[in-house]
C-alpha positions in Angstrom: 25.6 47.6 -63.6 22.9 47.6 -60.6 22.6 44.0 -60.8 26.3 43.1 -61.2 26.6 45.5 -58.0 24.2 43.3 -55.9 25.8 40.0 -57.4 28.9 40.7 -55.9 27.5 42.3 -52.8 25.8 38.8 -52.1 28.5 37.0 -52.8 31.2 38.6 -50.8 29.3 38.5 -48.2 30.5 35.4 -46.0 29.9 36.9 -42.6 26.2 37.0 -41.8 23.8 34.1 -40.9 20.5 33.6 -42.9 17.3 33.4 -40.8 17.0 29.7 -41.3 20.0 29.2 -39.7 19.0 31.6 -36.4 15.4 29.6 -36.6 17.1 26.2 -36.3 20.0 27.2 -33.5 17.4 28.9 -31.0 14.8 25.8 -31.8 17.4 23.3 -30.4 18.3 25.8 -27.7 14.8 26.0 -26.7 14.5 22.1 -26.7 17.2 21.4 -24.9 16.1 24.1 -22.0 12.8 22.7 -22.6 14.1 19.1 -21.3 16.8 20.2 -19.2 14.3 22.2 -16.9 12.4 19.0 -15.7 15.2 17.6 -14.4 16.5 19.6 -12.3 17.6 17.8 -9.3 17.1 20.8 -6.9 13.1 20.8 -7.7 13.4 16.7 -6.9 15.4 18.0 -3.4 12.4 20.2 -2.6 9.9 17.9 -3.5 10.4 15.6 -0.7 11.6 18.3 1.9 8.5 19.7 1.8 6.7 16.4 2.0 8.8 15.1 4.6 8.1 18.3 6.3 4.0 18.6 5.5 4.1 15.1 7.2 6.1 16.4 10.2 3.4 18.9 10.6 0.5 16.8 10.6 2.0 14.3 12.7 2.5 16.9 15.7 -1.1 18.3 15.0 -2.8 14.7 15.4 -0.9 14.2 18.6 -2.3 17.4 19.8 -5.3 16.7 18.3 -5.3 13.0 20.2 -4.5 14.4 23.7 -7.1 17.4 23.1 -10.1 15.3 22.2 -9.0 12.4 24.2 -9.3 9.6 21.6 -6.8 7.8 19.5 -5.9 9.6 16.5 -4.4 7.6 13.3 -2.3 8.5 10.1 -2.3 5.5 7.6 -0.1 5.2 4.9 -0.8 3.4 1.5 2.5 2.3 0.3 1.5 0.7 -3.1 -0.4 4.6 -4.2 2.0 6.7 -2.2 -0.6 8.0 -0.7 -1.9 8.7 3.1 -5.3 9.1 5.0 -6.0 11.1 8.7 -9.1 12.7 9.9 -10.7 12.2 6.8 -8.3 13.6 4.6 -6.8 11.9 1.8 -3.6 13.1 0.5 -1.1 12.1 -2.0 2.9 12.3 -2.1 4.0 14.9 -4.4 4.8 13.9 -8.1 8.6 12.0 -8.3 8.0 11.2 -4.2 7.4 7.8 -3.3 7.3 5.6 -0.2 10.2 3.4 -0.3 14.4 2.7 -0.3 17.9 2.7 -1.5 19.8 -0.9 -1.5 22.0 -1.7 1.0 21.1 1.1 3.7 20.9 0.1 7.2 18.2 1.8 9.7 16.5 2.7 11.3 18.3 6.3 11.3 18.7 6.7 15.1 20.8 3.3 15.3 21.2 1.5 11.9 22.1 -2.1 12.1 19.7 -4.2 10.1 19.2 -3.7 6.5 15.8 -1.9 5.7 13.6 -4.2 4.1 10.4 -1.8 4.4 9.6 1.6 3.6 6.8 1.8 6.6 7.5 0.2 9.5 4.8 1.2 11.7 2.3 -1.4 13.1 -0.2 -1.8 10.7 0.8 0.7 8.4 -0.2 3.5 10.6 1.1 5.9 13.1 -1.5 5.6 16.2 -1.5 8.9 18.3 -2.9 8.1 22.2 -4.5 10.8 24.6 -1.9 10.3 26.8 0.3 11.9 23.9 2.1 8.8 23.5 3.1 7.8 19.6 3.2 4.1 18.5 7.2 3.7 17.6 8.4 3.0 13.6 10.0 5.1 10.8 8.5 5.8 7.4 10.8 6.3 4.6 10.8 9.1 1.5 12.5 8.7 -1.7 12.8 10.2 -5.0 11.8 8.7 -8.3 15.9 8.7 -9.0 16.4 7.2 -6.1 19.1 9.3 -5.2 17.4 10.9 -2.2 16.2 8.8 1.1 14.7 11.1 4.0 13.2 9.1 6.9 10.5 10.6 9.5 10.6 8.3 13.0 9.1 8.0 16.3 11.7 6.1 18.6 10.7 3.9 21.2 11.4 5.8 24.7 8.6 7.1 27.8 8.3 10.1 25.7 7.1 10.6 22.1 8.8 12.9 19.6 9.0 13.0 16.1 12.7 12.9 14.2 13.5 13.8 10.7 16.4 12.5 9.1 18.1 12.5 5.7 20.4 9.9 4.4 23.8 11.4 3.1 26.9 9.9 2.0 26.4 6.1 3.9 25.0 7.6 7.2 22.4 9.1 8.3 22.0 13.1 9.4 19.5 14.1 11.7 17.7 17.3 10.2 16.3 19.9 12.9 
């Protein structure tokens, strides 16, 4: 009578999930979160903000620097290993951040007429910081490994040097403070 008891027990019982099955649904759960996580676009955004910032920062530090010690001061870029050299540092672009540019956007960001052909437009490659705190003019462009991102940091021809960030959003460009 036990057995006949547990028989039907077991077999009534339509309502409960085997461990198997809660094995298999949290594995594909913890895939999927697994390869979702990656991806996130907001981890891409911050990425280049912060690289595009980082080289802000050590752009207004070699000027100082220049103007300081009284000799030229140089940041070099090295477009085919994302990568950039100053005062004997070496540094790389963070991982998904690359030197380069959407198609079909116009620059440079302060007055964009001709199509941009070159993500470093500085003479030779490199920003040149003077004593006199003067910085050679051009625009160096950031973009994601997407390409959905396009940040630009620029020194505009004028009497006085500053540096400008900008960030290219919905066919123009936004200048970021």
């Amino acid at each position: 009578m036990k057995k006949f008891y547990l028989w039907l027990l077991a077999k009534n019982n339509k309502y409960g999930y085997t461990i198997f099955e809660l094995l298999v649904v949290i594995s594909i759960l913890a895939l999927l979160i697994s390869l979702t996580i990656p991806g996130l676009s907001f981890l891409r955004q911050h990425a280049i903000d912060s690289e595009l910032d980082k080289l802000q920062i050590i752009c207004q530090l070699l000027q100082k620097q220049a103007v300081s010690s009284g000799r030229k001061e140089y940041l070099t870029f090295h477009a085919f290993d994302h990568s950039y050299f100053y005062c004997s540092h070496s540094e790389k672009l963070a991982d998904n951040v690359y030197f380069g540019i959407l198609k079909d956007v116009n620059g440079p960001p302060a007055n964009p007429k001709e199509p941009i052909t070159n993500p470093i437009t500085f003479p030779k490659q490199r920003i040149t910081f003077h004593p006199n705190g003067m910085i050679s003019a051009g625009t160096m462009y950031l973009t994601t490994q997407d390409r959905k991102t396009l940040l630009a940091l620029t020194v505009p021809v004028s009497q006085v040097s500053f540096i400008r960030k900008y960030k290219y959003l919905n066919g123009t460009w936004v200048y970021l403070k």
